[in-house]
Structures are given as C-alpha cells and as structure tokens.
C-alpha positions in Angstrom: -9.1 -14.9 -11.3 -6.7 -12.5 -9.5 -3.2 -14.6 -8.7 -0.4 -12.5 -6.7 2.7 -13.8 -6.9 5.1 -13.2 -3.7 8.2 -14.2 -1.6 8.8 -13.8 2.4 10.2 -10.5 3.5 9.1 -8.4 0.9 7.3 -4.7 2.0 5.1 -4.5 -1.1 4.4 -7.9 -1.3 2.8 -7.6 1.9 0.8 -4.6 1.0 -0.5 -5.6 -2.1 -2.3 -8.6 -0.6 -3.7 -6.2 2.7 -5.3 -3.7 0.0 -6.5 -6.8 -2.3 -8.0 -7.9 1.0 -9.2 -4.8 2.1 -11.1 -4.2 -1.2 -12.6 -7.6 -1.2 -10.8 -8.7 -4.1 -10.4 -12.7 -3.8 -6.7 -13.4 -4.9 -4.4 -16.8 -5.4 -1.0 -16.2 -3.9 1.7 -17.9 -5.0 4.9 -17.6 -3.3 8.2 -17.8 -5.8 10.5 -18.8 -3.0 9.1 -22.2 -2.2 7.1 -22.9 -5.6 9.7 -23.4 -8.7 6.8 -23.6 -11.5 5.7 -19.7 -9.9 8.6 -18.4 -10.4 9.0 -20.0 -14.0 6.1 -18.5 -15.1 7.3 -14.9 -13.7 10.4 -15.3 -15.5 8.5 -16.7 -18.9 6.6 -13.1 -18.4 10.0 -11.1 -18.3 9.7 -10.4 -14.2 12.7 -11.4 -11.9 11.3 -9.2 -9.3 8.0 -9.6 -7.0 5.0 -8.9 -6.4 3.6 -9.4 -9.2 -0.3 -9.8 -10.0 -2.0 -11.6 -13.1 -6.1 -10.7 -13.8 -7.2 -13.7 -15.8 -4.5 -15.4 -17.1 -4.2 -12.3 -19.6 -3.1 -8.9 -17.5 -0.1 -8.7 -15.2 1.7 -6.0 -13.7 4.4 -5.5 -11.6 4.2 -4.2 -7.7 1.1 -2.3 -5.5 -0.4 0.1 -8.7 -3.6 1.7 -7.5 -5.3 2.7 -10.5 -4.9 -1.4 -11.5 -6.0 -2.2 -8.5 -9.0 0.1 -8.4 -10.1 -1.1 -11.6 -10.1 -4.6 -9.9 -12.3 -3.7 -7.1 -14.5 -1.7 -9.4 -15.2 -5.0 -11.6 -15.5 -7.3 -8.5 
C-alpha cells in the first residue's frame, strides 16, 4: 500500500499525488493538517516537512522523487 502524506497549499504535495495518479499508482492520502495521528507518525519517522510517501509500511521518502516513483509504477 502506497500512503502520501500531505497538507493544503503545498506545490509538491499536489504534484506528487497527479503523477501517482497519472501512473496508476493507487495511493492513501493523509492530510497532516487536519489528522493529528498523521502527522505523529511523520514526526516518529524524523519528517516535519510534507509530502511524504510510505510503500508498505516499510519505505518512505521525502517529496516528488522520480526514480522512487518509477520504481512504484514499474511494480504496480
């Protein structure tokens, strides 16, 4: 499971989830502004900023990285 974690207003964040949608890569999203155990479990990762994606409950990384994201659409 692919989970994206976002806020409002935020560039990347909004690009990330239109290239995971444009690859056909089904995602979660969680949005850190309005949902306190998200942004916990960002912060319990060592993040404080956003987007951030998590493959699996075992992978994360940090904003729009295209090789990661590749490798995503090339397992799905």
């Amino acid at each position: 499971m692919v989970e994206v974690f976002w806020q409002p207003d935020c560039g990347s964040c909004d690009l990330l989830k239109k290239v995971l949608k444009r690859k056909n890569i089904p995602f979660v999203a969680h949005d850190v502004s309005t949902d306190p155990k998200a942004k916990k479990r960002l912060q319990e990762l060592g993040y404080t900023t956003v987007p951030v994606t998590i493959v699996n409950d075992e992978k994360h990384f940090p904003g729009v990285l295209a090789d990661e994201i590749n490798a995503l659409a090339a397992a799905a």
